[in-house]
mmCIF file as gemmi writes it, N, C-alpha and C atoms, coordinates in Angstrom:
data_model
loop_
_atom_site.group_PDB
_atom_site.id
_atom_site.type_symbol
_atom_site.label_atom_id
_atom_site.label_alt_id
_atom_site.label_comp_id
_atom_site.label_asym_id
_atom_site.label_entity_id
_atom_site.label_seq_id
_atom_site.pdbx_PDB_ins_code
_atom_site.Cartn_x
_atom_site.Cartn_y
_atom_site.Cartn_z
_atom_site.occupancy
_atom_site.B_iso_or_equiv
_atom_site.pdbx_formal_charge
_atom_site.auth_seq_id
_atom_site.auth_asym_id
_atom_site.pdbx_PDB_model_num
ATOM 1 N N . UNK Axp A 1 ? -1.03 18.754 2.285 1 0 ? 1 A 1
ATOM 2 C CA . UNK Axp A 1 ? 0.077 17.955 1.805 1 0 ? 1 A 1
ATOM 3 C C . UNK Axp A 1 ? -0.466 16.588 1.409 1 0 ? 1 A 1
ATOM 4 N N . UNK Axp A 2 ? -0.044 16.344 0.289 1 0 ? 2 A 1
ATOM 5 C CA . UNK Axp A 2 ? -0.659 15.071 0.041 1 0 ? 2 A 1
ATOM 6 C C . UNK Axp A 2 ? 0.571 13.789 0.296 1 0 ? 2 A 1
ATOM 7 N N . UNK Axp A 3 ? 0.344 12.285 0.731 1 0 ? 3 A 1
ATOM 8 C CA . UNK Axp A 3 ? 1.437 11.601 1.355 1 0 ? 3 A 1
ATOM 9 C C . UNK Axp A 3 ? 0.572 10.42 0.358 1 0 ? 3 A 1
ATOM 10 N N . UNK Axp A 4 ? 1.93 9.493 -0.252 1 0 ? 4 A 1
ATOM 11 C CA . UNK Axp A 4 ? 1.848 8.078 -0.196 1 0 ? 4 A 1
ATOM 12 C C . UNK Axp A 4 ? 1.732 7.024 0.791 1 0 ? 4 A 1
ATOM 13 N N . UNK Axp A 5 ? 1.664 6.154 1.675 1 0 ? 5 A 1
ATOM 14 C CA . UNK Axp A 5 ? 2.187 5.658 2.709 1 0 ? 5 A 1
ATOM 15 C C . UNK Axp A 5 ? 1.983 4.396 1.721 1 0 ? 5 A 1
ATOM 16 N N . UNK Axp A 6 ? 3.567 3.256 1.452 1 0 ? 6 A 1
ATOM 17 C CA . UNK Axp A 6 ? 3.868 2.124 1.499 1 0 ? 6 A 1
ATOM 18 C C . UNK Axp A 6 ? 2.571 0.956 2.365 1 0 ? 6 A 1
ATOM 19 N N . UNK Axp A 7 ? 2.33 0.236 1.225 1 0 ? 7 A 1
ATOM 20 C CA . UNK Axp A 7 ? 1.81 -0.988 2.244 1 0 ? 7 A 1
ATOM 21 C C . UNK Axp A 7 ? 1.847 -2.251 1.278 1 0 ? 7 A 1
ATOM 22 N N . UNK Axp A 8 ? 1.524 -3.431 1.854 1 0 ? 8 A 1
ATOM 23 C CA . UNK Axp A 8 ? 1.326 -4.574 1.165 1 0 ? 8 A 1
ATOM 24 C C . UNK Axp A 8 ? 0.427 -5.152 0.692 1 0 ? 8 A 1
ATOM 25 N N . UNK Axp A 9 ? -0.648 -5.615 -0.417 1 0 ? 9 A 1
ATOM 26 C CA . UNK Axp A 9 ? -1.291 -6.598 -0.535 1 0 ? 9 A 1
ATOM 27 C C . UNK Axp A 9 ? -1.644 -7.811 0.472 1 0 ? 9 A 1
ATOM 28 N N . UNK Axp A 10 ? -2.484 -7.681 1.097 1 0 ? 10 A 1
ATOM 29 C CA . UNK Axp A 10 ? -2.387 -9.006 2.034 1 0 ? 10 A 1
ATOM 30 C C . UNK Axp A 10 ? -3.817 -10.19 1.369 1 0 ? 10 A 1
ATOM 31 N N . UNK Axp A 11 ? -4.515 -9.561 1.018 1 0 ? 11 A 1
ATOM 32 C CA . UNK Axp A 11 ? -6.511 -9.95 0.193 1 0 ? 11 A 1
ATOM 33 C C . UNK Axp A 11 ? -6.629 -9.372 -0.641 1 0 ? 11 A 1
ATOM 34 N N . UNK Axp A 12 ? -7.269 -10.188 -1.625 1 0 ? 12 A 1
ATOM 35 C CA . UNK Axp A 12 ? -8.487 -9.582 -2.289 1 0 ? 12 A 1
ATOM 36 C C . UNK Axp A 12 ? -9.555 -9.923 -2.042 1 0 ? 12 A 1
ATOM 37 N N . UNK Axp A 13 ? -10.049 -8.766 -1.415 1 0 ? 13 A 1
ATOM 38 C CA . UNK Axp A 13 ? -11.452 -8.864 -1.107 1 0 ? 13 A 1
ATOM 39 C C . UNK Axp A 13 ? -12.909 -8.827 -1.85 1 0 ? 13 A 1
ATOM 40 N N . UNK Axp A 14 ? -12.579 -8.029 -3.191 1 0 ? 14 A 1
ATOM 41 C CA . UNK Axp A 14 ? -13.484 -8.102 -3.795 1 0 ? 14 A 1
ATOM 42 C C . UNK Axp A 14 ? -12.965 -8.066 -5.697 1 0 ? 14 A 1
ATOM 43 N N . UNK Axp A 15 ? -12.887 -9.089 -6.588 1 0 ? 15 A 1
ATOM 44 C CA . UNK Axp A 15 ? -12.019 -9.101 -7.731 1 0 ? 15 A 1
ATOM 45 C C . UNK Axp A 15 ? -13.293 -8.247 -8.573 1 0 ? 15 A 1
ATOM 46 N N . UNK Axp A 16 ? -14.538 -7.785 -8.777 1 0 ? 16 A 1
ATOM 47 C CA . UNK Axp A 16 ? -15.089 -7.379 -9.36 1 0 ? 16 A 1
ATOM 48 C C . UNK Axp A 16 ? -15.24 -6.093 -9.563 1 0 ? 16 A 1
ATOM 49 N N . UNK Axp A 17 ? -15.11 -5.584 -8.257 1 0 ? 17 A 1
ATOM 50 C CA . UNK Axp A 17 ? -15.138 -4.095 -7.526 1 0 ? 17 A 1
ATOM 51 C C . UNK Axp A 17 ? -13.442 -3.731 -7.468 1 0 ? 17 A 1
ATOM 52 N N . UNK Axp A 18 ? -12.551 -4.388 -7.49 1 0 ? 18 A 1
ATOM 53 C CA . UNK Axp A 18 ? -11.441 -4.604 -7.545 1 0 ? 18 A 1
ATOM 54 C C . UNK Axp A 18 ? -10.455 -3.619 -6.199 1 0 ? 18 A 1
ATOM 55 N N . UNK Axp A 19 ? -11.28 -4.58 -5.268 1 0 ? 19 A 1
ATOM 56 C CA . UNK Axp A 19 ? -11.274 -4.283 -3.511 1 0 ? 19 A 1
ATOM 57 C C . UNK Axp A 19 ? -10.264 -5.175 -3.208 1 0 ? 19 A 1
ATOM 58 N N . UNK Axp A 20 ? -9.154 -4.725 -2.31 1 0 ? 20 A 1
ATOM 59 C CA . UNK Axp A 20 ? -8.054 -5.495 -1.831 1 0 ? 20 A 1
ATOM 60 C C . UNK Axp A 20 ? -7.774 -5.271 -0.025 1 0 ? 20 A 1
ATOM 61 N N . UNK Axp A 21 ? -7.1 -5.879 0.691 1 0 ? 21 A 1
ATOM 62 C CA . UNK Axp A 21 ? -7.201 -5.474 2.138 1 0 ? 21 A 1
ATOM 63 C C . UNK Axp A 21 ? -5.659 -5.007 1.742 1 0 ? 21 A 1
ATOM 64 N N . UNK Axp A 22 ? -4.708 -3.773 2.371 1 0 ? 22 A 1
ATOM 65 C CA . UNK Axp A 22 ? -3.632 -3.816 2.467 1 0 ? 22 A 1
ATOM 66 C C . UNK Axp A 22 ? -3.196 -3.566 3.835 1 0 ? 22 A 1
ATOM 67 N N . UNK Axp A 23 ? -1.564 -4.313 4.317 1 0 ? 23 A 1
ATOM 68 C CA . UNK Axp A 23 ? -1.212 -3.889 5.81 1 0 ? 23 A 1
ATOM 69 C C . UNK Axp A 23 ? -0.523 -2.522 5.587 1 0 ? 23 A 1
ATOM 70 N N . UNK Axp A 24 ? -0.821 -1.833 6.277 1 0 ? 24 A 1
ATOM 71 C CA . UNK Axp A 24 ? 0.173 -0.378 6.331 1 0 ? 24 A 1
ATOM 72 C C . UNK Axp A 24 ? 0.822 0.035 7.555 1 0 ? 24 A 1
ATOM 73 N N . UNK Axp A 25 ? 1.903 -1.172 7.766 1 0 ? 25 A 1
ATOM 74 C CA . UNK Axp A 25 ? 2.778 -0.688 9.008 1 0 ? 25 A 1
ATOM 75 C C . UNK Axp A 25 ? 1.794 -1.584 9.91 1 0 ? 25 A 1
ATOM 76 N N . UNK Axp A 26 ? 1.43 -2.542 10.234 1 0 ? 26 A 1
ATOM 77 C CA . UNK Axp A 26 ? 0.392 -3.216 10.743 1 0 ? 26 A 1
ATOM 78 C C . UNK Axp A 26 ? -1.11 -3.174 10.598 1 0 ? 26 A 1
ATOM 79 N N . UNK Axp A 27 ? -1.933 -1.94 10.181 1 0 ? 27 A 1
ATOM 80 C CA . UNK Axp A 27 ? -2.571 -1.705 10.498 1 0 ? 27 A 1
ATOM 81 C C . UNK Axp A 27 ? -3.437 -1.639 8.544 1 0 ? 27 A 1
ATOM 82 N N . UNK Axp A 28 ? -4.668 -2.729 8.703 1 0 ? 28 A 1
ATOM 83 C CA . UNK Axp A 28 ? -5.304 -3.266 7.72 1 0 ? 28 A 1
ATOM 84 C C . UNK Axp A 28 ? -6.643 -2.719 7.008 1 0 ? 28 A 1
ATOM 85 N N . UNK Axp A 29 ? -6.342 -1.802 5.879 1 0 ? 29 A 1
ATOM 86 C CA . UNK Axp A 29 ? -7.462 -1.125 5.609 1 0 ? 29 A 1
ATOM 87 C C . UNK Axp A 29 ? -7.595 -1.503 3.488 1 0 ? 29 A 1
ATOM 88 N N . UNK Axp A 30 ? -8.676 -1.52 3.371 1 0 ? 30 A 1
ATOM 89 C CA . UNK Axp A 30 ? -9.442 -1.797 2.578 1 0 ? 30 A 1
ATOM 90 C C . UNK Axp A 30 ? -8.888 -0.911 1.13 1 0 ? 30 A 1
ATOM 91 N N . UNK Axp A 31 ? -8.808 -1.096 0.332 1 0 ? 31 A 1
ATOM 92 C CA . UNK Axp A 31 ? -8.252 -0.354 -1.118 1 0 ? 31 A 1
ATOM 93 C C . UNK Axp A 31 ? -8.716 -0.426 -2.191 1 0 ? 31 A 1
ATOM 94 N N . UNK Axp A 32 ? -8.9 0.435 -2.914 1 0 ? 32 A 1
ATOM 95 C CA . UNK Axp A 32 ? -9.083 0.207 -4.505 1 0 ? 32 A 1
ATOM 96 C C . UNK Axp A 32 ? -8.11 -0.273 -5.346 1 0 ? 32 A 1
ATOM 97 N N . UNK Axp A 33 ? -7.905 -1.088 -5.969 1 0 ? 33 A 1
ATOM 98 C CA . UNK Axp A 33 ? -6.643 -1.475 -6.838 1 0 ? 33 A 1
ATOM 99 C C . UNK Axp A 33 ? -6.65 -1.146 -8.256 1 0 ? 33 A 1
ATOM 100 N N . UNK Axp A 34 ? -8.029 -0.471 -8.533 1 0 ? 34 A 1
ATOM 101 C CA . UNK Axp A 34 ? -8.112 -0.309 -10.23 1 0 ? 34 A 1
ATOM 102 C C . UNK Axp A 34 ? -7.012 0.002 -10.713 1 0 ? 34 A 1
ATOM 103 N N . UNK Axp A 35 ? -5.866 1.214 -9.916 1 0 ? 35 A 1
ATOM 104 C CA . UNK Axp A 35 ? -5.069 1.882 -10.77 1 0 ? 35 A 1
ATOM 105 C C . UNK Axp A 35 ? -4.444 0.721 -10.917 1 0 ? 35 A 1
ATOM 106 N N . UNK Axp A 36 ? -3.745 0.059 -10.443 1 0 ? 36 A 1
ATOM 107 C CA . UNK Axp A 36 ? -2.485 -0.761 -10.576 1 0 ? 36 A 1
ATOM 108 C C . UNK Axp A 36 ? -2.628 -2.371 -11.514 1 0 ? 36 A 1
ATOM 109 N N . UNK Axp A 37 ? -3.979 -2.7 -11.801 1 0 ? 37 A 1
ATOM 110 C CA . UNK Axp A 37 ? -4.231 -3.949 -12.681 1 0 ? 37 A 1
ATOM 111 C C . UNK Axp A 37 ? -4.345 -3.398 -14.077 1 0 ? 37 A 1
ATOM 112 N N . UNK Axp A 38 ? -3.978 -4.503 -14.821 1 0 ? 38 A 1
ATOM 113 C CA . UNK Axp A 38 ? -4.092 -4.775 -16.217 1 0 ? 38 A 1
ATOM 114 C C . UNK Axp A 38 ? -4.309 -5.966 -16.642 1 0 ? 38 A 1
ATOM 115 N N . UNK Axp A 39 ? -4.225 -5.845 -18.121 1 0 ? 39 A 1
ATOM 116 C CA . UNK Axp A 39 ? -4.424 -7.367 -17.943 1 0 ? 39 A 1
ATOM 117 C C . UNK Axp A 39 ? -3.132 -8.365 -18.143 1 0 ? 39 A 1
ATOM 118 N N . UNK Axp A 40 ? -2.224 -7.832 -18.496 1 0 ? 40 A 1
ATOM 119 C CA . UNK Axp A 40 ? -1.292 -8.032 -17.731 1 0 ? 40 A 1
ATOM 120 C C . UNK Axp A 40 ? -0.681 -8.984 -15.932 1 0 ? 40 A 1
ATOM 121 N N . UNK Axp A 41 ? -1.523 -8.273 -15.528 1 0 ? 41 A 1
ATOM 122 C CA . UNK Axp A 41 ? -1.396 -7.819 -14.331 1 0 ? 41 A 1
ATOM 123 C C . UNK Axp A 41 ? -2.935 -8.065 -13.105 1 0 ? 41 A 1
ATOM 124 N N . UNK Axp A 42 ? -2.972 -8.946 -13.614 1 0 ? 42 A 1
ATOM 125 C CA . UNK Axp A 42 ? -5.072 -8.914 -12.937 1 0 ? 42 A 1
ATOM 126 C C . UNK Axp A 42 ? -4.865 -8.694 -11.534 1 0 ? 42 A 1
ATOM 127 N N . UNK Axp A 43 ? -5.699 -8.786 -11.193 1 0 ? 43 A 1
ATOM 128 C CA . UNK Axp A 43 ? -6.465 -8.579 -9.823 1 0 ? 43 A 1
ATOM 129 C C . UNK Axp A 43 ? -5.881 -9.598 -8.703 1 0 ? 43 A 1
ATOM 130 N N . UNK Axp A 44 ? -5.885 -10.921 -9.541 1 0 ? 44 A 1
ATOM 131 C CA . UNK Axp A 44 ? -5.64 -12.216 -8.503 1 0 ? 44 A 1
ATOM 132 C C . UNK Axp A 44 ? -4.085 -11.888 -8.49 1 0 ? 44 A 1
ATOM 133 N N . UNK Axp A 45 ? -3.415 -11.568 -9.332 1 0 ? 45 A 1
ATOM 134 C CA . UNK Axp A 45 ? -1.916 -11.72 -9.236 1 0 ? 45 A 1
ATOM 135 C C . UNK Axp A 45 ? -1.156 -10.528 -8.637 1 0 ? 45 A 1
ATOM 136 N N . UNK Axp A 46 ? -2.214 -9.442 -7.321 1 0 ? 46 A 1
ATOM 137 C CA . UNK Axp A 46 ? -1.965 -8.536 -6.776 1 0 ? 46 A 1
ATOM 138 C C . UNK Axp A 46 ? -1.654 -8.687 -4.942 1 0 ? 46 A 1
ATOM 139 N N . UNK Axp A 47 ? -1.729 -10.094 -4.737 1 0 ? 47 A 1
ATOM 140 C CA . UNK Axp A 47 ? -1.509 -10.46 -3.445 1 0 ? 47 A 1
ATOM 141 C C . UNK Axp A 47 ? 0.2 -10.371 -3.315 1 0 ? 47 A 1
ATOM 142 N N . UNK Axp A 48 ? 0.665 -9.891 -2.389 1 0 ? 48 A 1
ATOM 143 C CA . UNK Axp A 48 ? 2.175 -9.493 -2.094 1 0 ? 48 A 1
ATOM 144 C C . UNK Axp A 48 ? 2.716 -8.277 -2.624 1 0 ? 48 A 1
ATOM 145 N N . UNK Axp A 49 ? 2.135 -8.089 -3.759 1 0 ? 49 A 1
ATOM 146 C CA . UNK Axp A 49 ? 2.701 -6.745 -3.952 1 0 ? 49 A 1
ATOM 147 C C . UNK Axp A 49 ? 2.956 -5.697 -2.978 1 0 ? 49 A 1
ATOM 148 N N . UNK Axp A 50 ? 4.061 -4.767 -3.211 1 0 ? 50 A 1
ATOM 149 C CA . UNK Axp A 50 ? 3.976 -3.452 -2.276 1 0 ? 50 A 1
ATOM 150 C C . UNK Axp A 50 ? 3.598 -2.314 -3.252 1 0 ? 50 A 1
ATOM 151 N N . UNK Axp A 51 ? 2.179 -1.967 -2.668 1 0 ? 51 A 1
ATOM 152 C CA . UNK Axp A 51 ? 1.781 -0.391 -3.412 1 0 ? 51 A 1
ATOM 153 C C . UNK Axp A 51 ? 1.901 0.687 -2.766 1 0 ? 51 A 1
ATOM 154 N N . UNK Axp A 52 ? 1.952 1.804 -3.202 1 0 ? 52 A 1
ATOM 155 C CA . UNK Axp A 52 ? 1.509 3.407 -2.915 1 0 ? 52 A 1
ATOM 156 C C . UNK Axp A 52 ? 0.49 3.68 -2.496 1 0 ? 52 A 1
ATOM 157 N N . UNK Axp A 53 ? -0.318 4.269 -1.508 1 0 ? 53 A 1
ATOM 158 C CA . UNK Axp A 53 ? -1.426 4.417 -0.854 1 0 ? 53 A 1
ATOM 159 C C . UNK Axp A 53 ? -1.919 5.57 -0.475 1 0 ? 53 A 1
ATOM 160 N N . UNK Axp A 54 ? -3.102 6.041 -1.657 1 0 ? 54 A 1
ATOM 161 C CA . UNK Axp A 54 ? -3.147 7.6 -1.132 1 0 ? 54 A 1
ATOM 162 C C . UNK Axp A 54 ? -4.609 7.335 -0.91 1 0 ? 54 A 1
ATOM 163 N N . UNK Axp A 55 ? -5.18 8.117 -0.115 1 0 ? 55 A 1
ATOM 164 C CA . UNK Axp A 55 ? -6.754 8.57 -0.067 1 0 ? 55 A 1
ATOM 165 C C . UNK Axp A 55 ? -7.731 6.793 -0.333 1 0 ? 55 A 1
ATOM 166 N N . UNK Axp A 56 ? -7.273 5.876 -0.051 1 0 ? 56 A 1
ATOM 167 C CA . UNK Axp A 56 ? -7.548 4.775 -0.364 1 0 ? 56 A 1
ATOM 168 C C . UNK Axp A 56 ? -8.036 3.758 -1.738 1 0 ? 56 A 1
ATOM 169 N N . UNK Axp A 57 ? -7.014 4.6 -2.232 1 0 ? 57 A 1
ATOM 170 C CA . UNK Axp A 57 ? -6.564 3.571 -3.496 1 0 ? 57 A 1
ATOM 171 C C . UNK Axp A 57 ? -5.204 3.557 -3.492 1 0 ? 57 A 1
ATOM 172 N N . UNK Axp A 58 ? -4.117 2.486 -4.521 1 0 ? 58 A 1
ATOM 173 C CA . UNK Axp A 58 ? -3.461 1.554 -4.724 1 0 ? 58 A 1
ATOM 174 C C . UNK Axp A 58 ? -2.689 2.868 -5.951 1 0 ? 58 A 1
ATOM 175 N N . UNK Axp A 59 ? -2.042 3.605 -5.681 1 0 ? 59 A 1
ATOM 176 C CA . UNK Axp A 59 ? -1.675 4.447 -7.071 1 0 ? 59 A 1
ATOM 177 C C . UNK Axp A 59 ? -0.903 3.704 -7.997 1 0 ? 59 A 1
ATOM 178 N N . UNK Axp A 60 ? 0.474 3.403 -7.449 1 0 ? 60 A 1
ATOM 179 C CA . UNK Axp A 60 ? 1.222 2.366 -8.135 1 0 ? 60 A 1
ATOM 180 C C . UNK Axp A 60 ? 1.987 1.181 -7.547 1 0 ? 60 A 1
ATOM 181 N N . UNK Axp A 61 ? 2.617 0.441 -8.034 1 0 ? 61 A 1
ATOM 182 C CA . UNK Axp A 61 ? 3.002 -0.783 -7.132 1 0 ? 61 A 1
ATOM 183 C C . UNK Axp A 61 ? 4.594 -0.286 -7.242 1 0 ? 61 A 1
ATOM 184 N N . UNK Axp A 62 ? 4.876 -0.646 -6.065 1 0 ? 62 A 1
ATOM 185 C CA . UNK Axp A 62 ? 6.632 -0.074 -5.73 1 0 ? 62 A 1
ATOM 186 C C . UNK Axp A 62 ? 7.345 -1.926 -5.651 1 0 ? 62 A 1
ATOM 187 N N . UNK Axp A 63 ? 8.832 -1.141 -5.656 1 0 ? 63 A 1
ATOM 188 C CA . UNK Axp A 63 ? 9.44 -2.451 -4.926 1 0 ? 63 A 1
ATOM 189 C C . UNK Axp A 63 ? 9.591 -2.676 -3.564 1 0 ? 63 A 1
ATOM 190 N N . UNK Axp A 64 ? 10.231 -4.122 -3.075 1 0 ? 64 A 1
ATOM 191 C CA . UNK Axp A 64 ? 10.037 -4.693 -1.162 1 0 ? 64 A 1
ATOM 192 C C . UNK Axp A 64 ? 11.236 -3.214 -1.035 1 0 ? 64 A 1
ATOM 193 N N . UNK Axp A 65 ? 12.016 -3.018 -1.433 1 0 ? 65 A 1
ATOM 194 C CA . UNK Axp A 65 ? 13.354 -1.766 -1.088 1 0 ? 65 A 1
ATOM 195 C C . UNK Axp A 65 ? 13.073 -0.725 -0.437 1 0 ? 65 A 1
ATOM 196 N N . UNK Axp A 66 ? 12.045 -0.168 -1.813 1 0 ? 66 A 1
ATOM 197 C CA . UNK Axp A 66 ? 11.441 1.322 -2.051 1 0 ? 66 A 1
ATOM 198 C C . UNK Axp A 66 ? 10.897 1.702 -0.979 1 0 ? 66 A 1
ATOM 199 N N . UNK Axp A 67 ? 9.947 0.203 -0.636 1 0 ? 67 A 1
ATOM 200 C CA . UNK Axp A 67 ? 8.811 0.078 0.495 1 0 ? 67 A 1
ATOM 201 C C . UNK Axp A 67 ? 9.559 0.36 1.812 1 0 ? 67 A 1
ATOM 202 N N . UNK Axp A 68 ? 10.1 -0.317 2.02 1 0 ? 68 A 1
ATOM 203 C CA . UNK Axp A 68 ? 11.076 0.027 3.232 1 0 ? 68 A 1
ATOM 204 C C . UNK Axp A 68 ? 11.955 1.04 3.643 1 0 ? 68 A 1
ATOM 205 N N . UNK Axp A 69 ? 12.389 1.467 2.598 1 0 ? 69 A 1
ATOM 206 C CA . UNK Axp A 69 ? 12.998 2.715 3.054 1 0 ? 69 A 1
ATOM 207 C C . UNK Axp A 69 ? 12.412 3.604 2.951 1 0 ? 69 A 1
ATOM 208 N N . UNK Axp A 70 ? 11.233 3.546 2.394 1 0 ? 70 A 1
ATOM 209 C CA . UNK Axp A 70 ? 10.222 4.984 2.725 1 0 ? 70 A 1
ATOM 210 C C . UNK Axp A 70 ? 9.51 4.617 4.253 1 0 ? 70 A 1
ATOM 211 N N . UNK Axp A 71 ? 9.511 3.469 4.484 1 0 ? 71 A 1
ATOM 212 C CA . UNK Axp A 71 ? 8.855 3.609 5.688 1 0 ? 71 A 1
ATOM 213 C C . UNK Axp A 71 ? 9.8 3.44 6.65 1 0 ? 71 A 1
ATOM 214 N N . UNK Axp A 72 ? 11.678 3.304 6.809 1 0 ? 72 A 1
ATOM 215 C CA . UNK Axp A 72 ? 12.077 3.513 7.526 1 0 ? 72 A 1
ATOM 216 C C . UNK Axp A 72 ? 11.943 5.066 7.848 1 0 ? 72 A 1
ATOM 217 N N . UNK Axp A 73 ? 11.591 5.715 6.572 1 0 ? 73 A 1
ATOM 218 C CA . UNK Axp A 73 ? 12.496 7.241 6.713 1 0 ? 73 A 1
ATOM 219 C C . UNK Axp A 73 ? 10.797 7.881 7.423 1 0 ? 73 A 1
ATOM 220 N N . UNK Axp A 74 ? 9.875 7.639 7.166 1 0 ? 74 A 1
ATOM 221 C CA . UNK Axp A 74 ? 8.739 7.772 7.801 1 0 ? 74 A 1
ATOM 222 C C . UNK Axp A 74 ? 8.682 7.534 9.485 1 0 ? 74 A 1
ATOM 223 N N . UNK Axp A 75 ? 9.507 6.24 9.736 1 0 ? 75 A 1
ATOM 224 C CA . UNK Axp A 75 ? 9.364 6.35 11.347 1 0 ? 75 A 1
ATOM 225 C C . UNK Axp A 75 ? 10.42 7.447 11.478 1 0 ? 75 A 1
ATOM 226 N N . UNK Axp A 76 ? 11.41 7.567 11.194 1 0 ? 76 A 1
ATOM 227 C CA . UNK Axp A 76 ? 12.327 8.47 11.485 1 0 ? 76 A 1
ATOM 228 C C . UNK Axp A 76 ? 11.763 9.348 11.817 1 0 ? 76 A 1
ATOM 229 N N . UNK Axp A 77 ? 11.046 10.332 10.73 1 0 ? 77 A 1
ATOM 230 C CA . UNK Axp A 77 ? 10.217 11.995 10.852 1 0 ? 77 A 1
ATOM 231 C C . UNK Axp A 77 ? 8.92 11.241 12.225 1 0 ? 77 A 1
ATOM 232 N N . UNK Axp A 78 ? 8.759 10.699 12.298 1 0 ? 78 A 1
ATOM 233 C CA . UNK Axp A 78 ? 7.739 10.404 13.102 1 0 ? 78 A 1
ATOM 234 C C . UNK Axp A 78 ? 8.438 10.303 14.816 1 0 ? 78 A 1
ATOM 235 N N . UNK Axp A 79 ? 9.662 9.756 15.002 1 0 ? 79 A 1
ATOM 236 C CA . UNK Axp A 79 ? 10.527 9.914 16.022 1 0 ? 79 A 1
ATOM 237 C C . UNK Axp A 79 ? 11.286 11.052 16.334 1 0 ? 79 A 1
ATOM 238 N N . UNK Axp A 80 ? 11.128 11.798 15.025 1 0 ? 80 A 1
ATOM 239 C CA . UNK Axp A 80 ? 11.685 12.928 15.402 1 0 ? 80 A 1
ATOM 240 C C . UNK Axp A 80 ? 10.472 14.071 15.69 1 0 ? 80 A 1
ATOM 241 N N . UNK Axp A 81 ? 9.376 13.982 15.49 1 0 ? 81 A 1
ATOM 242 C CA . UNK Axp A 81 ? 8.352 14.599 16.539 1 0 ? 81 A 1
ATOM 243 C C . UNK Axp A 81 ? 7.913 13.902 17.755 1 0 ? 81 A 1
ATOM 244 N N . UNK Axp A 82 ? 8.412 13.088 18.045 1 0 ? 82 A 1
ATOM 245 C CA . UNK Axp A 82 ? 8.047 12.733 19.207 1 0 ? 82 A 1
ATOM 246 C C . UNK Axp A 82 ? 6.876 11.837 19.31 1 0 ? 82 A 1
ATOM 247 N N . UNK Axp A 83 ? 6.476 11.286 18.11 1 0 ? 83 A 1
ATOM 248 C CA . UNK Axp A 83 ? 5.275 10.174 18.054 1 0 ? 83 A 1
ATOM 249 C C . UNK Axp A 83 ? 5.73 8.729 17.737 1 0 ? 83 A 1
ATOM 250 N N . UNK Axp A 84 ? 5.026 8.268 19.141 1 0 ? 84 A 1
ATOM 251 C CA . UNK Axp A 84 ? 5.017 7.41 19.581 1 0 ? 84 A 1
ATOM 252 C C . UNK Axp A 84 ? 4.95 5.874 18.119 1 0 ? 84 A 1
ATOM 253 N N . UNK Axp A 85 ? 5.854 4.741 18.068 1 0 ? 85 A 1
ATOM 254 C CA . UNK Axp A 85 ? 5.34 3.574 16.898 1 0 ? 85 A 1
ATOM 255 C C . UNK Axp A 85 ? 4.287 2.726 17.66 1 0 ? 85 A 1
């Protein structure tokens, strides 16, 4: 099964390599952002955003809404097996 999980922009860690830190539910792991810049849209102007997070890249950038209610509905299925937040 393949899963998105919601997270935020918190760094850019690397604008060349186009390396970003994102929080996902607290917890801070490292990303590719290629998909989601343009030029439009660079690299630096990717801090706050909320993206899509698969396999550790950045697929697309969502809204603060989207973000949240996918990750309310995520703890939900997650409370409803019995795992622990």
């Amino acid at each position: 099964m393949c899963l998105g999980i919601p997270g935020q922009i918190v760094e850019i860690v690397d604008v060349t390599q186009k390396l970003a830190t994102v929080d996902v539910g607290g917890v801070k792991r490292q990303v590719n952002i290629a998909c989601i810049v343009d030029e439009s849209h660079p690299v630096a102007a990717c801090v706050g955003d909320w993206v899509l997070v698969h396999v550790g890249f950045a697929l697309n950038r969502i809204d603060a809404a989207e973000a949240a209610e996918t990750l309310a509905l995520l703890q939900q299925i997650a409370e409803a097996q019995g795992i622990p937040s």
